[in-house]
C-alpha positions in Angstrom: -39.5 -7.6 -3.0 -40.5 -5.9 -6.1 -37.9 -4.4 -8.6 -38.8 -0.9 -8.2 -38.1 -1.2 -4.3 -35.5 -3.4 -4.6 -34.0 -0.2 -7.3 -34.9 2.2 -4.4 -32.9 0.3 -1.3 -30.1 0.1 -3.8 -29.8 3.7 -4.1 -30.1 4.9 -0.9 -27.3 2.4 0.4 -25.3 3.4 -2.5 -25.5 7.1 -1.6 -24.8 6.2 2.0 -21.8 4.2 1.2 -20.5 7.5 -0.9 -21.6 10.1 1.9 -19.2 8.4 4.8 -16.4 7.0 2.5 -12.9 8.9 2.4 -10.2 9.0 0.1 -7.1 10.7 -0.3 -6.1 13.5 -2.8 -2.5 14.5 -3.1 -1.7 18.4 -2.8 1.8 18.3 -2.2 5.2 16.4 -1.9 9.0 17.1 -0.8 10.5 15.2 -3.7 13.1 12.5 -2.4 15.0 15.2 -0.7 14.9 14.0 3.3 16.7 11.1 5.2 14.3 8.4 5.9 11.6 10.3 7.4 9.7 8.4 10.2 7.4 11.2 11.7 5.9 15.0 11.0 4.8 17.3 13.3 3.4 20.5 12.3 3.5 23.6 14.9 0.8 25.9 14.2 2.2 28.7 16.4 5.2 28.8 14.2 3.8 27.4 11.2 7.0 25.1 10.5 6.6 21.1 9.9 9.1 19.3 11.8 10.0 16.3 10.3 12.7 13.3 12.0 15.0 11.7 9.8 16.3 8.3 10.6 19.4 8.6 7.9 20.3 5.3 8.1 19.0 1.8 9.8 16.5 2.7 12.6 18.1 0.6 15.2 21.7 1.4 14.6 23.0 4.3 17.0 25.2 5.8 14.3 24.8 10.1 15.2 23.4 10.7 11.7 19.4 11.2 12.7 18.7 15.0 12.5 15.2 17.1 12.2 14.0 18.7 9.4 12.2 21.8 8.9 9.5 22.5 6.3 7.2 25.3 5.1 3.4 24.8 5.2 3.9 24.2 1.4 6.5 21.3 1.9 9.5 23.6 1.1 12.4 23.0 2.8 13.2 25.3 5.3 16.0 23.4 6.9 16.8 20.3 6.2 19.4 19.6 9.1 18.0 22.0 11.9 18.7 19.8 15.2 21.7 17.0 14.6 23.4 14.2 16.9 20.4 11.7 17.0 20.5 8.4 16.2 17.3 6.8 15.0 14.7 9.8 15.9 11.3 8.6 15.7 7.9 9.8 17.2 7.7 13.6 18.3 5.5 15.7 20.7 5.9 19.6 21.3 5.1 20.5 25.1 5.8 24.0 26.5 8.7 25.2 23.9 10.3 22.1 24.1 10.1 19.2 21.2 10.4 15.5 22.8 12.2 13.1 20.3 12.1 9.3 20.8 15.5 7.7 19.8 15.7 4.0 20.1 16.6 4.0 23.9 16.2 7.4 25.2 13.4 10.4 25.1 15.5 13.8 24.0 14.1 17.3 24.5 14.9 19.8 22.3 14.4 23.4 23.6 13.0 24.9 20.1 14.0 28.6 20.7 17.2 27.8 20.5 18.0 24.7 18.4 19.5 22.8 21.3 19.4 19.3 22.7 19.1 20.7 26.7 18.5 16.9 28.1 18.5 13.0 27.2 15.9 10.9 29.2 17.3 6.9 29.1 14.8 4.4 29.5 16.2 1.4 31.0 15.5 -2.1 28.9 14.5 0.2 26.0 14.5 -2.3 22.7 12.5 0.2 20.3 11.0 3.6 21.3 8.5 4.9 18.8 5.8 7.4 19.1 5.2 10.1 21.3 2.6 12.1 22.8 2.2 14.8 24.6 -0.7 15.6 27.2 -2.1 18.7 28.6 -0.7 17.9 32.4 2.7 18.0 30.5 2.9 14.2 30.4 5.0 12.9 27.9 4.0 9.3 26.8 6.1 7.0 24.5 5.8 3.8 22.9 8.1 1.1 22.9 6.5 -1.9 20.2 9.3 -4.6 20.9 9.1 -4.4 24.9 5.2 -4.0 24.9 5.7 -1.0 27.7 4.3 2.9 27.1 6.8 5.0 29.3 5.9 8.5 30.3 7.7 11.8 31.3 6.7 13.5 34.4 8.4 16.2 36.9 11.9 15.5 35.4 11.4 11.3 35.7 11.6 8.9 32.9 9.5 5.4 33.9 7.3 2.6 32.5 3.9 3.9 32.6 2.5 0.8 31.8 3.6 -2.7 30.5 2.6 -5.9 29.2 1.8 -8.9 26.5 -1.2 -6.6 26.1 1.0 -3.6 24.8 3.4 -5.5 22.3 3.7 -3.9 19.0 1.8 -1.2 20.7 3.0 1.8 18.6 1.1 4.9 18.0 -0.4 6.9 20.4 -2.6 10.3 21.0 -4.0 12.5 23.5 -7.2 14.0 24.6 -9.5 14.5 27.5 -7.4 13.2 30.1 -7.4 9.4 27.6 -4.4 8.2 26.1 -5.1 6.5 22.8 -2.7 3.2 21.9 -2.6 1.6 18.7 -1.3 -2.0 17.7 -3.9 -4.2 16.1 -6.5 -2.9 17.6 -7.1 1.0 19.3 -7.3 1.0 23.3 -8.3 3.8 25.2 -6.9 4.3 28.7 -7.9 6.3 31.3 -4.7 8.4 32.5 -5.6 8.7 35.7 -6.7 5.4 36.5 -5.4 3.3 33.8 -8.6 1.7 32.7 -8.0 0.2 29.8 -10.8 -0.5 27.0 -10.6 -1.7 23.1 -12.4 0.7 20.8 -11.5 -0.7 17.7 -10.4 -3.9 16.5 -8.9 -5.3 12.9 -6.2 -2.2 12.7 -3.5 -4.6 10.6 -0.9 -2.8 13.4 -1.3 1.1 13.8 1.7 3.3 13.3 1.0 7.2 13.3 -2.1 7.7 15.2 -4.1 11.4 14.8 -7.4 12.9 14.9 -8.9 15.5 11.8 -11.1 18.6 12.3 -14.4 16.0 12.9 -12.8 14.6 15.5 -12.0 11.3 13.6 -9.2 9.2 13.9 -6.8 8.5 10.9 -4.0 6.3 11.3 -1.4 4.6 9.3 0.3 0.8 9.0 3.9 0.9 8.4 3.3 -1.1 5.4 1.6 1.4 3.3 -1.8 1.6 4.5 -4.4 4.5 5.8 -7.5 4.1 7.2 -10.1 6.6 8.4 -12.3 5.5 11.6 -15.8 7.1 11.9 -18.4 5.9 14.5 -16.9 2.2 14.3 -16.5 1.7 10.1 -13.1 1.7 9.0 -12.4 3.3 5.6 -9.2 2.2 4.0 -8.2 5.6 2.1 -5.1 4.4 0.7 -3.2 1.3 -0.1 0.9 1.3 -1.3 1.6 -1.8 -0.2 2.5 -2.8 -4.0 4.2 -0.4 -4.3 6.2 -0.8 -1.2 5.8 3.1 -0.3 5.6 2.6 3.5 2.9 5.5 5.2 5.1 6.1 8.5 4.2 8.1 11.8 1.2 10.4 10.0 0.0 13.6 11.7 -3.0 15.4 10.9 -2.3 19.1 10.8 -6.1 20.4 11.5 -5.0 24.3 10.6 -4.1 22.8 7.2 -6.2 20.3 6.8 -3.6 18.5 5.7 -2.6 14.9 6.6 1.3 14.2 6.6 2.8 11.1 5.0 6.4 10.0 5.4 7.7 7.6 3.3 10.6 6.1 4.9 12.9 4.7 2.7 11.3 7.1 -0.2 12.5 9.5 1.5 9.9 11.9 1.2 7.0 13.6 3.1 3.6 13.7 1.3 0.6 15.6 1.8 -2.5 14.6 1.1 -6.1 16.1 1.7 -9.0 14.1 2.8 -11.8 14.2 0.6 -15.5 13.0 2.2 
């Protein structure tokens, strides 16, 4: 090939490379003010960012887990609006109510009126993580140590589905009658009939699972990792693993456009902005 051609290709894969790469670029942060945060929500109806604090070991049913209210600018509103949890994890808001997981149980919490109204046990439960809420009102939630996802429906609490297949399966999201399950690699299931396929492999273990205004999925590792899928390339935006800042349960807040970081045992929720 001659140079001049060989100049040419270079530039046009370099230009490609920098039209569908993503990074990161910080707007706003709580300051080390919350109680090891595992998971934000944001409500666009209400324009409040709910935001579960763990305050203290995540396995340990101690009482002190509480949610958190923000502002849209990651201003405390109320730092101990709902108390009496234990190790509050994923969240899902479904028809005025906010579903909670909390190690072995699914709590709803009717919003109006800053009240626990019910506490769904799941039998065998070792660690309930993420939730998600569908438009049928099914509540799904993870539970990465028993490799089941349970589900809420008409007032009953059951395994959904179970299996070697769904250990350390964590994060999870919505849409279009699929439920979307991340571990090391991102399955999509079929709710009705529970088909099960693998979208995406090499996911280093997916914690908070969303979708942005494109429709593309960003997720996080527990570790202190975020990647960015887009027609089957993963783009790792952001690496803290050196650091050892964890990136918990994200949430991509699409009104914002605004992706949610909690940092665990930094005790702070960032906000970052993806840049394409």
């Amino acid at each position: 090939m001659k140079p001049k051609y060989l100049l040419v290709l270079l530039y046009f894969i370099t230009i490609s490379f920098q039209a569908s790469s993503q990074k990161l670029v910080e707007v706003w942060r709580t300051g080390p003010t919350l109680k090891t945060p595992e998971s934000a929500l944001y409500d666009p109806a209400s324009q409040i960012i709910y935001v579960a604090n763990i305050n203290g070991n995540p396995t340990d049913k101690d009482g002190n887990g509480f949610i958190s209210l923000l502002n849209p600018d990651g201003t405390i509103k109320q730092l101990e609006w709902v108390t009496g949890l234990n190790g509050p994890k994923g969240m899902a808001i479904f028809d005025g109510k906010l579903y909670v997981s909390d190690i072995d149980q699914l709590v709803e919490i009717d919003i109006a009126h800053a009240k626990i109204v019910k506490r769904y046990p799941a039998p065998n439960a070792i660690f309930l993580n993420d939730v998600a809420a569908c438009q049928n009102g099914m509540i799904f939630v993870s539970d990465n140590r028993a490799g089941r996802i349970h589900v809420l429906k008409d007032g009953n609490f059951s395994v959904w589905l179970e299996g070697d297949d769904f250990m350390q399966t964590n994060g999870l999201y919505t849409e279009n009658g699929k439920l979307y399950a991340g571990s090391e690699v991102l399955k999509e299931i079929d709710i009705k009939t529970k088909t099960i396929k693998v979208i995406q492999t090499g996911c280093q273990g997916i914690d908070g699972l969303d979708k942005d205004e494109l429709g593309n999925f960003v997720f996080s590792n527990w570790v202190g990792r975020i990647f960015y899928l887009e027609d089957g390339k993963l783009t790792k935006m952001w690496d803290s693993t050196a650091e050892n800042l964890n990136t918990a349960d994200v949430f991509y807040a699409n009104e914002l456009k605004l992706l949610f970081v909690p940092t665990f045992f930094d005790n702070q929720i960032i906000a970052y902005k993806i840049e394409h």
